[in-house]
KEFI-921852 format. One record per residue (C-alpha): residue in three letters; x, y, z. Coordinates in steps of 0.5 Angstrom, whole numbers, plus 500, padded with zeros to 3 digits. Layout:
BEGIN
ALAXYZ ...
This chain:
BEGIN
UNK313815910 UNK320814909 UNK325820907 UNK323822900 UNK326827897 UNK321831892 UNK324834886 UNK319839881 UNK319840874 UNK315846872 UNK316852877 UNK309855874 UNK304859880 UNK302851881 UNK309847882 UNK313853886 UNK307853891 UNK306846891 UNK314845892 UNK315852898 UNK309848901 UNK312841901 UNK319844903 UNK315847909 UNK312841911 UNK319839912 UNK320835905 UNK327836902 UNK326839895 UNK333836892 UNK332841885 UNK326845881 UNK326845873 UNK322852870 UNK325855864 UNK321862863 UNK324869867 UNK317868870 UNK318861873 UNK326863875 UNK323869880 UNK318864883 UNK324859884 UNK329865888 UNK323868891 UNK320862894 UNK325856893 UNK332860896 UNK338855896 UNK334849891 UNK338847885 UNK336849879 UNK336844874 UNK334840868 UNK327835867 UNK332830867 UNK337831872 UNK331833878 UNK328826875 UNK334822877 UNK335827883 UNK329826887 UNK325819890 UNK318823888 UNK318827882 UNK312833881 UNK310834873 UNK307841874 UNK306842867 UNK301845863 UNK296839862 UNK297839854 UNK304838855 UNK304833861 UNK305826856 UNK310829851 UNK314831858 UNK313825860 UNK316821854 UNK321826854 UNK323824860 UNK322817859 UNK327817853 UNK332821858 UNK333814863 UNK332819868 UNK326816871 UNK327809875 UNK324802877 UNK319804883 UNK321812883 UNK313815885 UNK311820879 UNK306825881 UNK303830877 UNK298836878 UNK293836871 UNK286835874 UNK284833866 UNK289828866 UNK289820870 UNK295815870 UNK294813862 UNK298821861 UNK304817864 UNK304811861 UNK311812858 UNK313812864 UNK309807869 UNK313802864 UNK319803866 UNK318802872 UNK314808876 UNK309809881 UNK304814877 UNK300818882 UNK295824879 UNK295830885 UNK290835883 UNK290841888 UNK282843886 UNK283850887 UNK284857883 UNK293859885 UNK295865884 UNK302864886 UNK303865893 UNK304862899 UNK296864902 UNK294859896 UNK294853902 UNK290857906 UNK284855904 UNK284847905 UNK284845898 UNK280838896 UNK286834892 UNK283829887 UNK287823887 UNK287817883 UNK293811884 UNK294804884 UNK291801890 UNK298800893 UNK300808892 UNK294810896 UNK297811902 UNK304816899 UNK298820897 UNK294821902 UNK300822907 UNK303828901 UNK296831902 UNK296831909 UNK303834910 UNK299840906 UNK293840911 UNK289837905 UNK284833904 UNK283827899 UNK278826894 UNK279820890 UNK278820882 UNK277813878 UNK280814872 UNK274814868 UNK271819872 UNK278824870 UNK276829864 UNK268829868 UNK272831874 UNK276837871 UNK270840868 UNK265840874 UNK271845877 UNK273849871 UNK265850870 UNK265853875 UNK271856877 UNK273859871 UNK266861868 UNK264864874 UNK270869872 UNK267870867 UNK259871869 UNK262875875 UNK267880870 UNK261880865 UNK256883871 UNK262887873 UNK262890866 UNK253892866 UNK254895873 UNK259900871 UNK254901865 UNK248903869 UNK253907873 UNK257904879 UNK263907881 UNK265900884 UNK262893881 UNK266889886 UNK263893892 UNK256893889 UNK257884888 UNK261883894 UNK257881899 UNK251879895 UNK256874891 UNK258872898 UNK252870901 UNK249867894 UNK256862894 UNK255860901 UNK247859901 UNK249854894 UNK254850897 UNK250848904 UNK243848900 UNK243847893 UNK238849889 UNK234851895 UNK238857895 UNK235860889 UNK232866888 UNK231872884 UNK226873878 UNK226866875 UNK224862881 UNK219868883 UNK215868876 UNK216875875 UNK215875868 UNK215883867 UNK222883871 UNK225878866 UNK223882860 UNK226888862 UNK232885863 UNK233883857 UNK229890854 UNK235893858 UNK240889855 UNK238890848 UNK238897849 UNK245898853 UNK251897849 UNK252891852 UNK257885847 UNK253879845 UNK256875849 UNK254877855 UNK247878852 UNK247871851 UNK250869857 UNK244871861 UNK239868857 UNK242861856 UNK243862864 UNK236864864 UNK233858861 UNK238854866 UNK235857871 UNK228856869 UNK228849868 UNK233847875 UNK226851878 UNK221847874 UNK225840876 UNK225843883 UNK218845884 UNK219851886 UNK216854878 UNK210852876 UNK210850868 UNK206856866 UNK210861869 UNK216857866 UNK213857860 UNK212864859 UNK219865861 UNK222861855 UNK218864850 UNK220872852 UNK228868853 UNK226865846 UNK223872843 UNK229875846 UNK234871843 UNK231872836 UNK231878836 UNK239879838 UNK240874833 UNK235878827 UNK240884830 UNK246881829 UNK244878822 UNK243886821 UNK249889823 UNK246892828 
């Protein structure tokens, strides 16, 4: 690959690690855009000595232009810079939306650009010990822009999962399901063990949680187990009875009975329940969900 310079509009925790990395990497970073206090420490902290600049003038600066941006914004960012002349005939325009494909920079791919998605599949906290975990990066390009992309990603010591467009919006959904509502099913698991008295519910789920998402990412479904896959209908029973009683938000109530179900009928398509035993589970699921519902119509 050629010298290119990179510039970034946007220094949120994406775009400031994206761009201290590709600086790492040996890239120059000809400026960065970031209009929050927030961004502007990033930048000073882990881009000393980058030009600060506007949208437009990181645009005209830089070979390889980064739209770090939240995805509801990228197309109107990008057709505010459309509208600017900054972006030029051949310049590659990269951005880092996982929902989004090459149709969010049309505005641009009209006037000449290259239009690459760079999606860097992991959660950031805004710190360089984000690349420490080999992030997968779902890409989608033009046959000719393939190459540029995969080379980026291997400066980052990445590896490239190509997306078709179509397949965009399917993609981003598979990694916020499970993701970021594993947050939320670890934080509302959090919430009952300290009900039921634990001084620390991280401690308590650390190395069970661990094990469970290492067994599931090399084997799958065969890694269940628990209640559902066992048939313990009397254990599931108390566990929605404990759940009634226990001053436990509804939300989290029917988080386990609709994970419940899920799980019942993964263990029933794997085999490894037999259709009495899930049926049974279904109706004391059903029962409970009814109540809660009767409760809430109550008031209770």
């Amino acid at each position: 690959m050629l010298h290119m310079s990179m510039g970034f509009v946007g220094a949120g925790k994406v775009g400031s690690v994206l761009a201290s990395q590709f600086r790492a990497a040996g890239h120059e970073i000809v400026g960065v855009s970031g209009r929050s206090a927030a961004s502007r420490l990033r930048i000073s902290t882990m881009l000393p000595d980058v030009a600060v600049l506007t949208p437009a003038e990181v645009a005209a600066a830089s070979d390889i232009l980064v739209l770090a941006v939240p995805d509801d914004a990228l197309i109107a960012v990008a057709e505010e810079l459309a509208a600017s002349g900054a972006v030029r005939p051949g310049q590659y325009v990269l951005h880092t939306s996982g929902r989004h494909g090459l149709d969010a920079l049309a505005s641009l791919t009209r006037l000449g650009a290259r239009p690459i998605a760079f999606h860097p599949a992991m959660t950031f906290s805004g710190t360089t010990v984000d690349f420490a975990r080999g992030p997968v990066f779902g890409l989608t390009a033009a046959e000719a822009d393939r190459p540029l992309a995969e080379e980026l990603v291997a400066a980052l010591r990445g590896v490239p999962m190509w997306v078709a467009e179509s397949d965009r919006a399917l993609y981003h959904a598979a990694l916020a399901h499970g993701a970021n509502h594993l947050v939320t099913l670890v934080a509302q698991s959090m919430d009952l063990l300290r009900l039921a008295g634990a001084g620390d519910p991280a401690a308590v789920l650390r190395p069970l949680l661990t094990a469970a998402l290492d067994n599931v990412l090399a084997y799958g479904d065969a890694a269940l187990t628990g209640p559902v896959v066992r048939g313990d209908v009397t254990t599931i029973r108390a566990h929605v009875d404990a759940l009634a009683s226990a001053d436990v938000d509804d939300a989290t109530v029917h988080a386990y009975l609709e994970l419940a179900r899920a799980t019942v009928r993964r263990a029933e398509a794997d085999h490894r329940l037999d259709a009495p035993a899930a049926s049974t589970i279904r109706q004391v699921l059903d029962e409970a969900d009814w109540d809660a519902m009767a409760d809430i119509a109550a008031g209770i």
